[in-house]
N, C-alpha and C positions, 0 to 999 in steps of 0.2 A: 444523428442517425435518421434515415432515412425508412418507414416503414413501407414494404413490398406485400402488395395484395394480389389476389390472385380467386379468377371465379372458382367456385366449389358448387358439388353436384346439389347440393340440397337450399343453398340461395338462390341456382338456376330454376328448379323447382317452383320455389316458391315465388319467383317472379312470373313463371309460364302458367301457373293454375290461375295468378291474377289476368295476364293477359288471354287467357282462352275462354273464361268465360263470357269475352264480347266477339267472340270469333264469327265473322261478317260482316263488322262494324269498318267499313270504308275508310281507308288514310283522307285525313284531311285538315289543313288549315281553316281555321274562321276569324273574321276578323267585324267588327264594329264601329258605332263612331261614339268614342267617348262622351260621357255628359263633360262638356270642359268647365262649367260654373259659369261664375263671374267671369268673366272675360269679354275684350270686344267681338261683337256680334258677326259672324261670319267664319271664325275662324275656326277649326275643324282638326280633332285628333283621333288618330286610327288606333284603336284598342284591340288588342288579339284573345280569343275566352277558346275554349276545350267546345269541341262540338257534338250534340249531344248526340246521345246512341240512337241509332235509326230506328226508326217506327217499324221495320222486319223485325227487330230482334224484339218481339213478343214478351212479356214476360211467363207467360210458358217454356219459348224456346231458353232464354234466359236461366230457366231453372232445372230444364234438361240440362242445358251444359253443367249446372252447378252440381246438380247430382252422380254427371259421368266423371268429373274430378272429383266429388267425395270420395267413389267408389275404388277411384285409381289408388288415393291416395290415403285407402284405408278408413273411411269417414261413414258417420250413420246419415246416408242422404234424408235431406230435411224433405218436408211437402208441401214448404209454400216459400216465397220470399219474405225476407224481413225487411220489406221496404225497396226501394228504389235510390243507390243498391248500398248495402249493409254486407260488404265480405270482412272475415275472420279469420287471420294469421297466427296460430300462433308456435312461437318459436322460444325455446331454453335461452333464458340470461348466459351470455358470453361464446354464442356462436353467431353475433353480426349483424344482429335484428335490425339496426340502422343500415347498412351493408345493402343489406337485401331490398332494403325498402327504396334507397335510391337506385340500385340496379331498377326494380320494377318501374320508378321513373323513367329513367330510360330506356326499357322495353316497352311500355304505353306509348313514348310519343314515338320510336319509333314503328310500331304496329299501326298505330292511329291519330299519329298525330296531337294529341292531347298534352297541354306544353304549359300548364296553371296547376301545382301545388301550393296545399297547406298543411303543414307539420305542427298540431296541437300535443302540447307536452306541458307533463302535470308541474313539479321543481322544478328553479334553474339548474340544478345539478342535470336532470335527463338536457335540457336545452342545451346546456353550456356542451355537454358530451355530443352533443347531436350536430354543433355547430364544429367540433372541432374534428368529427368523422368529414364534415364535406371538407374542408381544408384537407384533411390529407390523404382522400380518395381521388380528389378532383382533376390531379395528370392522369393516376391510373384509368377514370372512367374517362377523359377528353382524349386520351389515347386508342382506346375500344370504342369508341362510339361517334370518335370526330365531333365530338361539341362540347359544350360547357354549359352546366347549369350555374344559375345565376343566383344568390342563394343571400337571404339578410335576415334578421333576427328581427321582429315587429318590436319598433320602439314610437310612441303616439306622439314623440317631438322631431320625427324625421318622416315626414307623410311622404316627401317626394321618392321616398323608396317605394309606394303602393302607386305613385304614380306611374314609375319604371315597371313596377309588377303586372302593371293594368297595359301600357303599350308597348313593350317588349315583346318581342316573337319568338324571343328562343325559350329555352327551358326556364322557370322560375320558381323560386321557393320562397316561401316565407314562412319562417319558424314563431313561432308565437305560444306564451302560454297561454292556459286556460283563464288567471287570474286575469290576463287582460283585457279579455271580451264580458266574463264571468263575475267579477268580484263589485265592490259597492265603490270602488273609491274612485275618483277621479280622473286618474290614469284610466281606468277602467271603461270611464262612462263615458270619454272623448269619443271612440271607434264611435259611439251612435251619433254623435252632435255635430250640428254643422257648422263649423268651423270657418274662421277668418281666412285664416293663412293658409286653407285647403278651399280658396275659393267659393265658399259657403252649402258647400258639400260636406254628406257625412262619408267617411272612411270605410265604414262596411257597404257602403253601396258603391263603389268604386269594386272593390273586392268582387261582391257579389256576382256582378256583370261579368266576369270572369268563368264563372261557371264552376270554379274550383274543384279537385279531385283531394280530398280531406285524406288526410293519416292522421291517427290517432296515436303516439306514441304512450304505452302503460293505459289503457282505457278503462281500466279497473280504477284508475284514482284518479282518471277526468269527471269520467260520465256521470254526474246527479241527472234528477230532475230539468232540474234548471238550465246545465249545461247544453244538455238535450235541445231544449229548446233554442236557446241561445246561437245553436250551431246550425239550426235551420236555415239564420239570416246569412249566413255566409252562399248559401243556395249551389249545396255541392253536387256535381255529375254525383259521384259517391262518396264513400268513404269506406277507408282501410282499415282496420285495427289491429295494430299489433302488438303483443304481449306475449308473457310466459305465463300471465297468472291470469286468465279473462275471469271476469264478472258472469258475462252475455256473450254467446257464441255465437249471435244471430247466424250470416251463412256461413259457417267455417269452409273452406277450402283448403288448408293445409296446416298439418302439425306437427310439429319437430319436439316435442315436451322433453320432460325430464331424462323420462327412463329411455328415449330415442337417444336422443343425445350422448347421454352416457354409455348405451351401447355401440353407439356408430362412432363412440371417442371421440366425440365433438371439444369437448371441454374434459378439463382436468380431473383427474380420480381425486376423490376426497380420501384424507386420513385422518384421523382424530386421539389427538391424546388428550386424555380424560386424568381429573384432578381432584380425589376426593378427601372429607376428611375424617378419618378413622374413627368409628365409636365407642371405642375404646377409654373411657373416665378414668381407669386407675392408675393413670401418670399424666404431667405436662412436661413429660420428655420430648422433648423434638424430632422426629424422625421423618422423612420422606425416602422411600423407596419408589426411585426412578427406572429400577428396573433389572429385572434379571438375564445374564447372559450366558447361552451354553456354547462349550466349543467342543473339542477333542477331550478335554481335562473332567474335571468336576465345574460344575456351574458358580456362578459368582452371582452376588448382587450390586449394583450401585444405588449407595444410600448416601442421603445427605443428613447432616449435625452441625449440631454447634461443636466449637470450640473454644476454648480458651485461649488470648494472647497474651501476650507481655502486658496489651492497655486495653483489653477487654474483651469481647464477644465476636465472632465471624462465624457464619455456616460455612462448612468445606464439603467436598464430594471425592466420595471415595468407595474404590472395588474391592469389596469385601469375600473374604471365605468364610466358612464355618469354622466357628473357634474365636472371630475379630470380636474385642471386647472395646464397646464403645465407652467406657469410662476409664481406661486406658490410653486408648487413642484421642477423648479429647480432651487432652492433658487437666486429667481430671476432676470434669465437672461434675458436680455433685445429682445433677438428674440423673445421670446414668448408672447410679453405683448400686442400684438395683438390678443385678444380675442381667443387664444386656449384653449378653453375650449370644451371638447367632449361633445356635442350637442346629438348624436348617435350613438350604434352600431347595426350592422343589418349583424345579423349571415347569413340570405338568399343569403348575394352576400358576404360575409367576407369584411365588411367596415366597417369606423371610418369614422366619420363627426364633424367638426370640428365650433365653432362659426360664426368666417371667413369666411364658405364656403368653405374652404379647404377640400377635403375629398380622404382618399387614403383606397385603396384596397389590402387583406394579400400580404406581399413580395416587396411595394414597399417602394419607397424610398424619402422624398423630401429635398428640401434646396441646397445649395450652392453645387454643382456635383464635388467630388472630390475621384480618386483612392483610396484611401485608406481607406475612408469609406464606399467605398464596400466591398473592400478587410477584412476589419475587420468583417462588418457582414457576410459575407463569413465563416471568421474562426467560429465565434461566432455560426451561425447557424450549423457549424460541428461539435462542440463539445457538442452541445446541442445535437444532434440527437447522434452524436456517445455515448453519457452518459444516454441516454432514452435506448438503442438498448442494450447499455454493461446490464444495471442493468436487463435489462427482460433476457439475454442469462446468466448473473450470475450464475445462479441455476443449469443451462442448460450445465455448464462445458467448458463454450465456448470463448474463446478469441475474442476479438473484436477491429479491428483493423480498423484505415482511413488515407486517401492517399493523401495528398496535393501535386500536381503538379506547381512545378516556374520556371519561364524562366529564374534568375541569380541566383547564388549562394551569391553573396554580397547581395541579398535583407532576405538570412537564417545567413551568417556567414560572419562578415568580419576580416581580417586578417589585423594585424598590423605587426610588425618588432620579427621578429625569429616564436617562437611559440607559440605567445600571440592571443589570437583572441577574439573577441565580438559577442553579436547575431548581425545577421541582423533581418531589420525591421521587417517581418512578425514572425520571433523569438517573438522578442521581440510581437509584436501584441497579439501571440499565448496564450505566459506566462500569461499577464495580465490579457487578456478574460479566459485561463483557469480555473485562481486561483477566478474570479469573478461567474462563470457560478457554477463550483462544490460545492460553499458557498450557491448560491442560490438554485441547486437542493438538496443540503445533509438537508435544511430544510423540503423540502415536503417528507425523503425516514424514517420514522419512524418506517416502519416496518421491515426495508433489515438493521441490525446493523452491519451485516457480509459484506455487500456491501459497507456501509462507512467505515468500518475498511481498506478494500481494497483499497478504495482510499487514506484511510491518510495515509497508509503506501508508496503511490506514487508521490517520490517527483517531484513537474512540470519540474525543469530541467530534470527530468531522464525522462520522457514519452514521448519526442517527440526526432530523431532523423534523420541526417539526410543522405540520401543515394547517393552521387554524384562519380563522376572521381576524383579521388585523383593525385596530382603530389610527385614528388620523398620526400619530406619532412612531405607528410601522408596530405596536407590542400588538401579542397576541391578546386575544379578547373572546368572551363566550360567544357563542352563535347562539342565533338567537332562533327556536324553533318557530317555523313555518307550518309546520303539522303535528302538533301534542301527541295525538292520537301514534302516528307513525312515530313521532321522535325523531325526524328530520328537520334537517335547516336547506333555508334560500338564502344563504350568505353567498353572493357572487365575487366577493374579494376572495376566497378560500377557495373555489372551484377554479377561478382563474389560475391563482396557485399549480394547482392539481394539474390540470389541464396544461397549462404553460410549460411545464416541468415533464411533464410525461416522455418524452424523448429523451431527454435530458437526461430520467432515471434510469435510464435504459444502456448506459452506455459505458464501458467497464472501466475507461482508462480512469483510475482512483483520482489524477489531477485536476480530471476535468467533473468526474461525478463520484466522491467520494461516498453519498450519501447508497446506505442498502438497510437501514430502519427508518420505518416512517413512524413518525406518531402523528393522531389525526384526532379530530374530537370523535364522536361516536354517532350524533347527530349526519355529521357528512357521509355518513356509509354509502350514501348511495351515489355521492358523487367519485366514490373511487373507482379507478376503473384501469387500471395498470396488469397489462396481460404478463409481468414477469413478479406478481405477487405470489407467491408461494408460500408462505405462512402467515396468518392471520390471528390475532391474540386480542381478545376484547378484556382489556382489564377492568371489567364493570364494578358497579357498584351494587349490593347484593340486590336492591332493589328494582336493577333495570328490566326490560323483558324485550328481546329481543327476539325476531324470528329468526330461527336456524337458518333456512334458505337465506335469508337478509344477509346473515354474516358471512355464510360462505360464498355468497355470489359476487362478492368487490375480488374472488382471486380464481374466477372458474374459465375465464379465457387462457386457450392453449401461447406458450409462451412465445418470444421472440426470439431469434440470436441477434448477434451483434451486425450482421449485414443486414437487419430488415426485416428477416424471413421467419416465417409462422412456422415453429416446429410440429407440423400434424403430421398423418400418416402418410404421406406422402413423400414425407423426408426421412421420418423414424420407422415405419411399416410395425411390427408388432411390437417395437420397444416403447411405443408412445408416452403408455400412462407408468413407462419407469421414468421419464423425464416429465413430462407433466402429471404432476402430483402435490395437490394444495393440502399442506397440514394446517389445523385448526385445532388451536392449543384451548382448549376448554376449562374454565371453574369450576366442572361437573364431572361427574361419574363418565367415562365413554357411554357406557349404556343408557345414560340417559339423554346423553347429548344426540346419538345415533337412533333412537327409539322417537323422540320428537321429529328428527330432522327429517326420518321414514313417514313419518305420520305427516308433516308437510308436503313432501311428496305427493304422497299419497292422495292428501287433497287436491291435489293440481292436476290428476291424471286420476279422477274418480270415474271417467265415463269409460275408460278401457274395462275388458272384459279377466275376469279376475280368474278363470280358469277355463280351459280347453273342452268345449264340447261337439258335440255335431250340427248344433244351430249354430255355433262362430264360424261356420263354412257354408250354409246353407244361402244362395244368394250371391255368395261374393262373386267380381269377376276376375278370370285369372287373364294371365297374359305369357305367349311364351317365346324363345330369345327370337324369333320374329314374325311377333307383333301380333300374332293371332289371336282372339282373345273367345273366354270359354267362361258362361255363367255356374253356378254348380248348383244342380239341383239337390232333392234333399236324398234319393239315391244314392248318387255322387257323394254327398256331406257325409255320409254313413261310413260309405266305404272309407272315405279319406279318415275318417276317426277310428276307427276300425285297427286301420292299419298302423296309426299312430301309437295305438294301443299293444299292438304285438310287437311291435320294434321299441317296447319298453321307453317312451317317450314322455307319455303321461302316465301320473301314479295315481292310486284308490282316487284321492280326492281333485285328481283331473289337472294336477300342477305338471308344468314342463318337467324333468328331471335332466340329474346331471349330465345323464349318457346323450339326451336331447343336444344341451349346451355342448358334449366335447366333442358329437359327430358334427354338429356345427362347424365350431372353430376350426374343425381338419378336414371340410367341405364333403363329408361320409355320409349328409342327410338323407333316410330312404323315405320315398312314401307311396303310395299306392300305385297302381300300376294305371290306372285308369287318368291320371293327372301327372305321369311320368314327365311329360316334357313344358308341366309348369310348378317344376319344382321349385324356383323362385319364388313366385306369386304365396304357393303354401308356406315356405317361410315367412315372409314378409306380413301374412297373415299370424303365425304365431309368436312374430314377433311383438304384435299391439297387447298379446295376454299381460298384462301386470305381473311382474313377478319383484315383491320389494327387495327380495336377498340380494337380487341385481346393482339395487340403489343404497343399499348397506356402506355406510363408510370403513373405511380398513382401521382396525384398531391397532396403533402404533405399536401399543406394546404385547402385542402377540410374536412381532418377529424378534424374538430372543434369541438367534442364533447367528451369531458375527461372522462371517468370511473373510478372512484376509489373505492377499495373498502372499503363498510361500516363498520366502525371499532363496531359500536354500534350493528350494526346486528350482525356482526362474535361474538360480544362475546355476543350475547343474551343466555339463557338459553334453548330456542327452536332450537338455528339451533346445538347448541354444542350438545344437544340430537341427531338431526340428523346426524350431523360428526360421530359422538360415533358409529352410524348404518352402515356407509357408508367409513368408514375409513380404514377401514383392506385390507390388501394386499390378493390376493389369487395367488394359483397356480394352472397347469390343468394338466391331465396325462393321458396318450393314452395308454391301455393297451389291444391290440387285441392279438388274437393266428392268429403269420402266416400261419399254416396250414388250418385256417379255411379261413385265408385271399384268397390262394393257391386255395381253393375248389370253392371259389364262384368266381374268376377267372376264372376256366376255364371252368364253367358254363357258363359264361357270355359268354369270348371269343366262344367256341363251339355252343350257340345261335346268338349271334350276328354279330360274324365278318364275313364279308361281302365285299371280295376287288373284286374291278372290272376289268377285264383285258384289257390291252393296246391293242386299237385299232386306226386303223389308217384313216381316212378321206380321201378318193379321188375325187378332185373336178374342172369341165373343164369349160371351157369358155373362150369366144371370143370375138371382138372388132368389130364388123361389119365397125362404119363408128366413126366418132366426128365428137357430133352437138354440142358442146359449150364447155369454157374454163370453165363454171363450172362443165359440164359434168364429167369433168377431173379430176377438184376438190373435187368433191364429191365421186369421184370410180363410177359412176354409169354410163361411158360407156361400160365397162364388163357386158355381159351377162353371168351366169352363166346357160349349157347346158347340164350337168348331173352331178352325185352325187352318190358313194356309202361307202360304210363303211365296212372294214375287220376287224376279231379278229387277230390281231398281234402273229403267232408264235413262242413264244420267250422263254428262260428260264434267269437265272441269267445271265449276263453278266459278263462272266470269268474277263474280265478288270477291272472291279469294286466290290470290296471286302466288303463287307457289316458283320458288328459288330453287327450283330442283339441280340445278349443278351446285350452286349454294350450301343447298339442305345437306348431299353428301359430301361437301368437302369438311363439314362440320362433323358429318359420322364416320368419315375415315383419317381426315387428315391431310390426307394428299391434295396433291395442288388441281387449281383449275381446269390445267389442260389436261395432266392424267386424267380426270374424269371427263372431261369432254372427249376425248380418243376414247374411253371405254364406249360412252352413251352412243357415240357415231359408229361403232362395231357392233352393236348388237341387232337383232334382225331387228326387220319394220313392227314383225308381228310382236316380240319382245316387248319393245318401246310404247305397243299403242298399251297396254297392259294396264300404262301411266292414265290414264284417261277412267278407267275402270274407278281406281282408288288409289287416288296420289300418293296418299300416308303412307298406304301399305308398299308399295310401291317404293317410296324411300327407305323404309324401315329394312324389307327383305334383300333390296339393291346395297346397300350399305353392309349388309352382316355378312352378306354373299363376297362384296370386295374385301370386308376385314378379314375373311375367312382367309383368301388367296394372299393378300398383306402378309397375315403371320407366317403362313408355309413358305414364304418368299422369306420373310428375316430367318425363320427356324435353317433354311438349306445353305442361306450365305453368310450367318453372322460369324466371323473369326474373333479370336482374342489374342492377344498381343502384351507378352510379360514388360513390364518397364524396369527400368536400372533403379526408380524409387521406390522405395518402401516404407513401409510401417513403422510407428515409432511403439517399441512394444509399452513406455509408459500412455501415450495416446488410444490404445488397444485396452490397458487395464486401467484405465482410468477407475475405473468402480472397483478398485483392488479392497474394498472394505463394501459387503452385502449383505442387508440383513433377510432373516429369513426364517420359518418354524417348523423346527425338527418333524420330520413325517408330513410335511405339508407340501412344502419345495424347497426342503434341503434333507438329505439324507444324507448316514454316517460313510465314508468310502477310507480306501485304505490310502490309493495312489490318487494326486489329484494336485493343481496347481495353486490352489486356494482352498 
């Protein structure tokens, strides 16, 4: 398999805030004469370094720009620089953070020529992932960009890679960890020392000369003291930092966090089923209730028990009514001969009640408390969910894949004498529950025959495998922690694994990848990184502590299908997050797992604004669809709050409300009339408020309501009349004449463009006296004592080169020459407009052609029925939907499911 990338609006972003704030900084090559060492006398090497930012760009103007992209980009502008230069990225685990960071590569050099990278990264697990993103980015970007960066992994016994780094002219990278410029040991302490077989030069002074452009990959678990320092000598133009979790935000420039992400569907919804164990003392009866279900009838539960066999003991799983007597049913063993018999079930709270008085609630657990009866429902509830998830993406072309994390490798695989080896327990667990759980679902899957052919064709030993540090004789072996603190390893035989395999896992045909359980130690969490994981199972040991985000971040990348392609919204539009959907089978209560997980969050997005007032508007600048852009004073901020408030948006304590969220989602937002035509901008602003309910995981077992659908209806005679109506494929076809397209162009542009010229604000004022420290706080011991406004006489700015056919074939689409025939039909006076203010200029020229675009596709698109159609099992693929009564599923009389 081949994966298929493709740019996205918010890595664009994030590479354009990097490059605009050198905006006037001259394209340019530089070049040098190498120190060559030891060598005979004369001879002479040409070394290529990043040229430094010109002596115009001020560090004033420098921090203007910084401040004009906080502002765009929703940010508290800072009031001084952190240095020369110190920008801050940062971006949510599993939407591309490396992605993005080589796009910016190659938006710097091409902006400015700048063509010496350094990628510091804290584990090999981030390096190993980092090295195998440019392998398989590297047609897509040498296809966009027409070059190749040139990219190696710093290793201190192959110097003439720093050689190629230092006189090479085209793009170069060198990936390097921290430990190796950083740490005490030998490897470490080469880069200073000058060396034989590097000509008796040291290796950071070769680098240096370079001038390098630093990225800091995770800079929360580079950056000490020391590194600090350390990272001086590399003697960087800047440095980048990018993370989901900063330490130090020195100048941020742009942030895509948690709760961004998760609204804009970047990555997978989280669900979480929770696993507790009942406090209950006055039995060690066995019981787990996995869940209750309603339908048209009376509600059922499924609970699991022991039973009794012929040669001993097995838990079974089975859907019970009121009346089921478990000491009956499990051919009668003596724990249950205490009146178990369900009394109740009561869908409203998800309980079982029991004769006894016993009563437990979905997910927990009761009787005699022992590890490995969690552990087992653990597995058991993984494969249940990973076998629900496989059969609905079946259709959908999509591998489905789940991650069990263990603390020893003897509890997967034990080794005896040479090359003989056994399962270990949770193996062994796996097998039994596997081959038990696939028996019971291929009973209810009557309509997917293609789905159980797939699975009998996959034998249980071949489906799960396991991914650890091997020693010299190929057996698995513990890994060996690199960070106590974190509980991470740098075992680089186990990430190559990982890594190597990654496609490989991805690919459905069972012959060639039969493998869809991974087991992995727990330590490598961070080296996982498989965007079609979809359940996640840490079978710890009660003692481990893990960070929630930790766990759930190896499976928050939107998944793949089988040709390559990222399923985002682009492909799925509002069905996303029913296909990307990462369950996360928990040790714990749901609410406790959910209640931490929020509270991490939480800390990672602690500088958003935690509720809606009229100072989170006061200041900001708005922008509107073109281009013009409007500060809001605190008038303005009133009113805009004001209004907010009568269209029931915000409640008593200043929180978004629901009716906020649904006029949202169905584009019904009102807001003051005063800020009518930047009603984007005021969203975009309410969207930074923190709201956690947002970032809540979905509790598995809330959706107790099964949809299946009606086999009697599907083949009634009335609805197959209606399939027969409704079943045919169509296709659509856009056939305008350009030149007519061209004419009502430059109609439009010649009436309506409209750029405004750049003027400049001059504004004075003084401090008389200070009567209070909030005076101070507030700005309002500045009097301002006059005020006027000039037209700026300006034309193009020779330093800056503007692609204006370029810029709008970018904004419209259309080809070179359509826009060159527009630009040549518009008047003189029109075109000189360009000279005033180019941006604008492009901006308003652009929305004026897409305007003309669409009414041109809305007057000629036809559609065209085809002789193919629908296959109505491909249509009900999701013929089984869960869901909770009164939530979004209601009781109907007529209906297909």
């Amino acid at each position: 398999m081949k994966i298929q990338y493709k740019d996205q609006s918010f890595q664009t972003d994030a590479a354009k805030a990097v490059v605009d704030v050198f905006e006037g900084q001259p394209y340019a090559t530089n070049s040098y004469i190498i120190d060559a060492g030891n060598v005979m006398q004369g001879l002479e090497f040409t070394g290529w370094n990043n040229n430094p930012v010109i002596q115009d760009l001020t560090d004033p103007k420098i921090l203007y720009k910084i401040n004009e992209i906080q502002r765009k980009n929703q940010l508290k502008p800072d009031d001084h620089l952190f240095g020369r230069y110190n920008l801050t990225i940062e971006m949510e685990t599993g939407v591309g953070k490396t992605f993005t960071y080589i796009k910016t590569m190659y938006e710097l050099n091409q902006a400015y020529g700048w063509c010496k990278f350094i990628i510091v990264v804290p584990p090999i697990a981030i390096r190993e992932g980092v090295y195998k993103t440019f392998q398989t980015t590297e047609e897509y970007f040498a296809l966009k960009y027409q070059k190749k960066i040139r990219f190696f992994i710093y290793n201190s016994t192959r110097l003439t890679d720093i050689e190629h780094f230092a006189s090479d002219s085209s793009i170069n990278v060198m990936i390097i960890n921290s430990q190796a410029f950083n740490a005490t040991g030998k490897d470490a302490r080469r880069i200073y020392m000058k060396l034989d077989e590097f000509r008796s030069r040291r290796p950071i002074d070769v680098i240096a000369k370079t001038n390098p452009i630093v990225i800091i990959d995770e800079p929360q678990s580079v950056e000490g003291e020391k590194t600090k320092l350390r990272l001086k000598e590399f003697n960087p133009l800047m440095t980048l930092r990018y993370s989901a979790t900063h330490r130090e935000n020195y100048n941020m420039i742009y942030r895509l966090d948690a709760m961004e992400a998760y609204n804009k569907r970047l990555v997978k919804k989280i669900r979480v089923t929770g696993i507790t164990q009942n406090g209950t003392s006055s039995t060690d009866s066995y019981i787990y209730l996995a869940g209750i279900n309603l339908s048209s009838g009376n509600p059922t539960a499924t609970i699991e028990f022991n039973f009794n066999t012929a040669t001993g003991t097995k838990k079974i799983t089975r859907t019970v009514n009121e009346g089921y007597n478990l000491y009956d049913n499990s051919n009668g063993r003596e724990e249950y001969k205490n009146n178990f018999i369900v009394t109740r079930i009561d869908g409203r709270d998800n309980s079982i009640e029991f004769m006894n008085g016993i009563k437990l609630f979905a997910g927990e657990v009761t009787g005699k408390e022992n590890e490995d009866n969690i552990r087992a429902i653990q597995i058991r509830e993984t494969i249940k969910a990973h076998l629900e998830r496989e059969r609905q993406l079946f259709y959908k072309g999509i591998k489905v894949l789940s991650l069990f994390f263990i603390d020893e490798v003897a509890n997967y695989r034990i080794y005896g004498k040479g090359s003989d080896y056994s399962n270990g327990k949770y193996a062994d667990m796996f097998e039994t529950i596997y081959d038990e759980v696939v028996e019971e679902t291929k009973k209810e899957l009557d309509l997917y025959p293609e789905y159980i052919a797939y699975l009998d064709s996959i034998e249980t030993k071949k489906t799960h495998a396991g991914y650890f540090s091997q020693d010299k004789k190929g057996n698995f072996t513990e890994s060996k922690l690199s960070d106590k603190k974190e509980k991470t390893s740098d075992d680089v035989d186990a990430y190559d694994l990982i890594m190597k395999d990654k496609e490989l896992l991805l690919d459905r045909d069972p012959k060639k990848s039969p493998v869809r359980f991974i087991f992995s130690h727990s330590a490598l969490r961070e080296g996982w990184d498989n965007p079609n994981v979809f359940q996640i199972c840490t079978l710890k040991q009660s003692g481990s502590d893990v960070r929630k985000r930790q766990e759930v971040g190896r499976g928050l990348r939107l998944c793949i299908n089988e040709n390559g392609e990222r399923m985002d919204e682009s492909l799925l539009g509002n069905d996303l997050h029913n296909i990307n959907c990462l369950t996360v089978i928990a040790s714990e209560s749901y609410e406790k797992f959910a209640k931490e997980l929020q509270t991490e969050f939480a800390e990672s997005i602690g500088d958003r604004p935690v509720k809606v007032t009229a100072e989170l508007f006061k200041g900001r600048e708005l922008i509107d669809k073109d281009g013009n852009k409007k500060v809001i004073d605190k008038e303005m901020a009133d009113a805009v709050f004001y209004d907010l408030v009568m269209n029931q948006y915000i409640d008593k304590k200043g929180l978004l409300t629901d009716k906020y969220y649904d006029d949202k989602a169905n584009g019904n937002v009102e807001v003051a009339e005063e800020v009518k035509d930047y009603a984007d901008s005021i969203i975009n602003i309410l969207d930074s408020v923190y709201n956690p309910s947002l970032l809540a995981p979905e509790d598995t077992r809330k959706n107790n309501v099964t949809l299946s659908l009606n086999n009697k209806q599907a083949a009634s005679k009335e609805f197959k009349e209606l399939w027969s109506r409704i079943n045919h494929k169509t296709v659509y076809a856009v056939d305008f004449d350009t030149d007519e397209l061209i004419k009502k162009c430059i109609v439009a542009i010649d009436t309506h463009l409209k750029v405004a010229k750049v003027t400049y604000t001059v504004k004075s004022g003084s401090m008389e006296e200070i009567q209070s420290k909030e005076k101070l706080a507030d700005g309002t011991s500045f009097v301002m004592d006059s005020h006027s406004t000039e037209n700026a006489q300006i034309s193009i700015n020779n330093s800056v080169k503007y692609d204006l056919i370029g810029k709008l074939v970018e904004e419209t689409n259309l080809t070179r020459k359509t826009i060159v025939g527009i630009l040549k039909g518009i008047l003189a006076s029109t075109f000189d407009q360009f000279k005033d203010n180019p941006e604008e200029f492009i901006i308003k020229a652009g929305n004026l052609i897409n305007e003309q675009k669409a009414t041109a596709v809305i007057e000629h698109i036809t559609y065209n029925v085809l002789d193919e159609t629908y296959d109505m099992k491909e249509i009900f693929a999701d013929a089984q939907i869960k869901g909770k009564l009164d939530v979004n599923a209601i009781k109907t009389k007529k209906q297909l499911v």
